[in-house]
N, C-alpha and C positions, 0 to 999 in steps of 0.2 A: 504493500500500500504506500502509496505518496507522503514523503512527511511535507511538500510544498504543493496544495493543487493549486493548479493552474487552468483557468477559465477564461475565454473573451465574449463577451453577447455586448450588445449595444454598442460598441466601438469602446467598449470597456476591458482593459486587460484586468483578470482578478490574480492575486496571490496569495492566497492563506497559509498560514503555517498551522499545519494538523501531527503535532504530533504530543501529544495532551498525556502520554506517560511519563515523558523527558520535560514536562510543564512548560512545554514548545522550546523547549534547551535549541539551539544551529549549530549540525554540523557541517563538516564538509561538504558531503551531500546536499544539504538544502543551498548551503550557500550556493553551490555549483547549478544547481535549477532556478534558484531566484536570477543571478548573473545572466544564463542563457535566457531567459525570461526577457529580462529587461532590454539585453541586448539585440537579443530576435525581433522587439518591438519599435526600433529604431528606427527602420525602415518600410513599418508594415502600416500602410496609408489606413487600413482599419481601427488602428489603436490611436485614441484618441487624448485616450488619459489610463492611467495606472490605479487603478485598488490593491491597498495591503492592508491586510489584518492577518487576525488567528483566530480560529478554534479553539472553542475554551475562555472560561476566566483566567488567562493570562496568554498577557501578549507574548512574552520571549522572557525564559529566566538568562539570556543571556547566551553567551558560545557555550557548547558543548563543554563539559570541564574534561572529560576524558580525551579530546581533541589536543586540548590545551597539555593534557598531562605527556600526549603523545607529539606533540610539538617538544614538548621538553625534553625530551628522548631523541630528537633528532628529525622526525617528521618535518615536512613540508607544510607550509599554507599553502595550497595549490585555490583559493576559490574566495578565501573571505575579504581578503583585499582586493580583488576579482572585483566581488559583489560591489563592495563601497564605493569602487573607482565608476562602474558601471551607473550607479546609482546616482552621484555626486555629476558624472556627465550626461544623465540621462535628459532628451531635449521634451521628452513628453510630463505634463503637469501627475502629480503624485499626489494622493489623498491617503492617508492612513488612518485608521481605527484603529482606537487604542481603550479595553472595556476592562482591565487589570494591571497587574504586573512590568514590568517595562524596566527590565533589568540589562546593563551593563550596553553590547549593541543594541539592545531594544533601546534605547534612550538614545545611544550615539548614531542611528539610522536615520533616528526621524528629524535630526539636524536638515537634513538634504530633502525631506518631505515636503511639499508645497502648500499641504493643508492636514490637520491632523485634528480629527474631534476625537471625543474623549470622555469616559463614564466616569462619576465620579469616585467608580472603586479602584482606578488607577492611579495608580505610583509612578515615579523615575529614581532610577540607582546605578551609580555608576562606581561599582565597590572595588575600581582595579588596586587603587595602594593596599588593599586590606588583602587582595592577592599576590604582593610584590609586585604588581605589575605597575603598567603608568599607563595614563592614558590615551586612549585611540581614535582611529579616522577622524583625525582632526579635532577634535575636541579639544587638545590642550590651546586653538586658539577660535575654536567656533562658539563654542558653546559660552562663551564670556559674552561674546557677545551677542547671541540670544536672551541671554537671563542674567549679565553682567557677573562683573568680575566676584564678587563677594560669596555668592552663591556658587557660582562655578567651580571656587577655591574649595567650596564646602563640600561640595559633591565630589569631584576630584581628587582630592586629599586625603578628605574627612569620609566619604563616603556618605555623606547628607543625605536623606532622600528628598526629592522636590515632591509636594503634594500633589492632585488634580488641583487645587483653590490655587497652589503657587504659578503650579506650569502655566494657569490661565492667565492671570495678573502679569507674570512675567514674560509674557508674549511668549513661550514656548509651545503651545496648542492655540490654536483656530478656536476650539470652542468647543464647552463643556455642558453635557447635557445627559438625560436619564439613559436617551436612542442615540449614539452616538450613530449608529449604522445610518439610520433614516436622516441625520445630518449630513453623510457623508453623501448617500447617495443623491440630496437636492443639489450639494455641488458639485458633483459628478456629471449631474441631469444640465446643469449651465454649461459646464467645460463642455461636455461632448455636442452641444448645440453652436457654442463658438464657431467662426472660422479656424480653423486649425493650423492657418499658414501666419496666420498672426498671435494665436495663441501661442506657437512655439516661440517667433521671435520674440511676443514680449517676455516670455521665462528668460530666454537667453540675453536682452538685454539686462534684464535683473540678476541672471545666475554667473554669463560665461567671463565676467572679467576677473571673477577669483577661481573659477573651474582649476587654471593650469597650477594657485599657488596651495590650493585645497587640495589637490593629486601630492605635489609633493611635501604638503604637512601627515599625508598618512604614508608614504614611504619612511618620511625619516624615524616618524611615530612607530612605526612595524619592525623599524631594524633596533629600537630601542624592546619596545614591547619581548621580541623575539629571543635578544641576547637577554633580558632579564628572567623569560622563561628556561631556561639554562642554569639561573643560579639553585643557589640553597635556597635564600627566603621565598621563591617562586615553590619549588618544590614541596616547601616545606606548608603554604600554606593552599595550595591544591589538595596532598594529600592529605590535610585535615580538613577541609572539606569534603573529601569525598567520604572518609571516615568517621566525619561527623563527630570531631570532638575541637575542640577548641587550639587553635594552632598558638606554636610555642615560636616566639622570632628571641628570646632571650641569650639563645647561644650564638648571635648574629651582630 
């Protein structure tokens, strides 16, 4: 079974993430389907605009941690900076649902989202320090300034979580409501009514003049990301999560 289905009807491309065991955990594999996803719709005059959500009360607890334990070991990212780059230059307009959870890329995705409503049992968390890691796709310089510097520090550092009441206030979400789905689809229902030859350039008037400096804030970010997956304190606090006991950084 699909952990990413993938749907177009109305000049709508859909993308779900269904995989509600792993509480929509990304692995490789999805990432690698969302990427062909987006990128296949590049050129396909029927896709007008992009849906992404998930399955489930919760959006994405985040990457795979067994991915990440196997990155540590020496593995490849073959897909998830794929995904970002694809996403971050994608020219068609983006709407995501977001009706839970919204951990780690589930918060660093919807940077690059063009509208995002949102229920209000959903959270943002981006707990990379608390993994030795540091943060991703761009985030150590985007996400300040979606929701400024103070808060960004807190979530990045500290591991903050931002509310639904915050992400709205702090212009992170589009808009917060009981239906977030039935939000999503009334602007869905505008976008795919638009001319589509002006819809795209006006994104890329607003999106493509940081495009090329956004590409390389998540290369530099991934070769840090990568080597710190490699150390002790990366290891050490993966495999206390996965074992579920409280990770020790004292002999570090």
């Amino acid at each position: 079974m699909p952990e990413i289905n993938v749907s177009q009807q109305n000049h709508i491309l859909s993308l779900e993430i269904d995989r509600p065991a792993a509480k929509n955990a990304i692995n490789q594999s999805m990432y690698q389907a969302l990427a062909d996803a987006i990128e296949g719709s590049q050129d396909n005059k029927e896709v007008r605009a992009i849906l992404l959500h998930a399955q489930g009360n919760v959006f994405t607890s985040g990457n795979d941690m067994q991915d990440f334990l196997a990155i540590s070991n020496g593995a490849q990212d073959d897909h998830a900076g794929r995904f970002i780059k694809a996403l971050i230059s994608n020219k068609k307009p983006v709407v995501a649902v977001v009706e839970g959870p919204a951990i780690g890329i589930g918060t660093t995705l919807l940077q690059f989202c063009d509208f995002v409503f949102i229920s209000p049992h959903a959270f943002f968390k981006t707990p990379f320090a608390q993994l030795g890691l540091c943060p991703e796709f761009a985030s150590s310089q985007y996400l300040s300034r979606l929701i400024g510097i103070r808060k960004a520090k807190a979530m990045l550092m500290l591991g903050e979580t931002m509310t639904a009441e915050e992400a709205l206030t702090l212009g992170f979400v589009s808009g917060l409501s009981h239906n977030p789905m039935e939000d999503a689809n009334s602007c869905l229902e505008q976008l795919t009514k638009l001319p589509p030859s002006a819809m795209q350039i006006s994104k890329a008037m607003l999106v493509n003049f940081e495009v090329k400096d956004l590409i390389e804030c998540v290369d530099a970010e991934n070769k840090q990301l990568f080597q710190l997956l490699t150390q002790p304190e990366a290891r050490e606090a993966i495999s206390a999560f996965l074992e579920k006991r409280p990770a020790n950084f004292s002999q570090f």
